[in-house]
C-alpha positions in Angstrom: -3.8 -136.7 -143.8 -4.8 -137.1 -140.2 -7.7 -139.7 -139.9 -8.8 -140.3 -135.9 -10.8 -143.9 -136.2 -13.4 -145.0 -133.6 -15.2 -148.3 -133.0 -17.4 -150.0 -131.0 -17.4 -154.0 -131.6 -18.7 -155.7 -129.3 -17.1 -159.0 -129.7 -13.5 -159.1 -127.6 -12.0 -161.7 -130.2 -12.4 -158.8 -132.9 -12.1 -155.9 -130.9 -8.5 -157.3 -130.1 -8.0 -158.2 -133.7 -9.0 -154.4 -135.1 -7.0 -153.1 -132.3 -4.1 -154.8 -133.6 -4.9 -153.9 -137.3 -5.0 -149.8 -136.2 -2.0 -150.4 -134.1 -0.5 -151.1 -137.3 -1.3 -147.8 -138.9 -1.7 -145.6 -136.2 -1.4 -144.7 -132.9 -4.1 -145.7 -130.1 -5.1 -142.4 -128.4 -8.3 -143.8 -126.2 -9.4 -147.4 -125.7 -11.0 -147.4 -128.8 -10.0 -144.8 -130.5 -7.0 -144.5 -132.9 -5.5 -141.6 -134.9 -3.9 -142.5 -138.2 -1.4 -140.3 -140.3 -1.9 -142.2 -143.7 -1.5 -141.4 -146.8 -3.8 -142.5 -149.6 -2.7 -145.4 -150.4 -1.9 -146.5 -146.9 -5.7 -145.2 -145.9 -6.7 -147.7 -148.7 -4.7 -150.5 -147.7 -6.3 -149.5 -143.8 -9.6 -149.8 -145.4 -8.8 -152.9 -146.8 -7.8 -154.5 -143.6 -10.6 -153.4 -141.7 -13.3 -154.8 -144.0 -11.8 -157.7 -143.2 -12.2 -158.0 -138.9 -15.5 -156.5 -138.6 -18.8 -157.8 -139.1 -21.6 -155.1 -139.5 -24.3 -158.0 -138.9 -23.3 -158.2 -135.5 -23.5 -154.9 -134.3 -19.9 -153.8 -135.0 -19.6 -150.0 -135.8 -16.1 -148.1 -137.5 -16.2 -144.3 -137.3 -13.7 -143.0 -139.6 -13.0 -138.9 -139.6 -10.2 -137.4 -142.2 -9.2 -134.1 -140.5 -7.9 -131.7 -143.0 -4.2 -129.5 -141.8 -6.1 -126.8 -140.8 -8.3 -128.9 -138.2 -5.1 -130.8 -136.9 -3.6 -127.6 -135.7 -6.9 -126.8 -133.7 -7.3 -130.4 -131.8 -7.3 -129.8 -128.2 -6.0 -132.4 -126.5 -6.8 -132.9 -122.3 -5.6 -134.9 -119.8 -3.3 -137.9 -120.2 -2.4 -139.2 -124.0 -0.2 -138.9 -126.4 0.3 -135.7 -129.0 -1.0 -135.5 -132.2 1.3 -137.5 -134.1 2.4 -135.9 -137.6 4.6 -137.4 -140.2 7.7 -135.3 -141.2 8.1 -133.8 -144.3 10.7 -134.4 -146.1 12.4 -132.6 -149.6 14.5 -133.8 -151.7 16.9 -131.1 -153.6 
């Protein structure tokens, strides 16, 4: 599942420090935007991570959208950046 994550912290010390969580998990398609293609468990284990650098009492915001296959093959992409990043399927026979 394709999640694109946006946030607005406006702290540089955790800004950095999400950054470097998403990097993790993702790939960073605008300054502060990443998009992530996760499964559930590693959405879960994103979640987990994230709860962890922000701090909603100081004005830090995470915008988290899951984008289902048939919105992935419609994203538009302009300009400079990277494609949509997909994971390969793969079968075992």
């Amino acid at each position: 599942m394709l999640y694109v994550i946006a946030y607005d912290i406006p702290d540089d010390a955790r800004r950095l420090k999400l950054a470097n969580v998403l990097e993790g998990f993702g790939q960073r398609v605008q300054r502060s935007v990443f998009e992530c293609d996760l499964t559930e468990r590693e959405y879960r284990a994103l979640i987990k991570k994230v709860e962890r650098v922000v701090n909603l009492n100081e004005g830090d915001s995470v915008r988290i959208y899951r984008l289902c296959g048939a919105c992935v093959a419609n994203v538009d992409v302009r300009g400079e950046g990277p494609p949509v990043e997909k994971s390969v399927d793969i079968y075992i026979v």
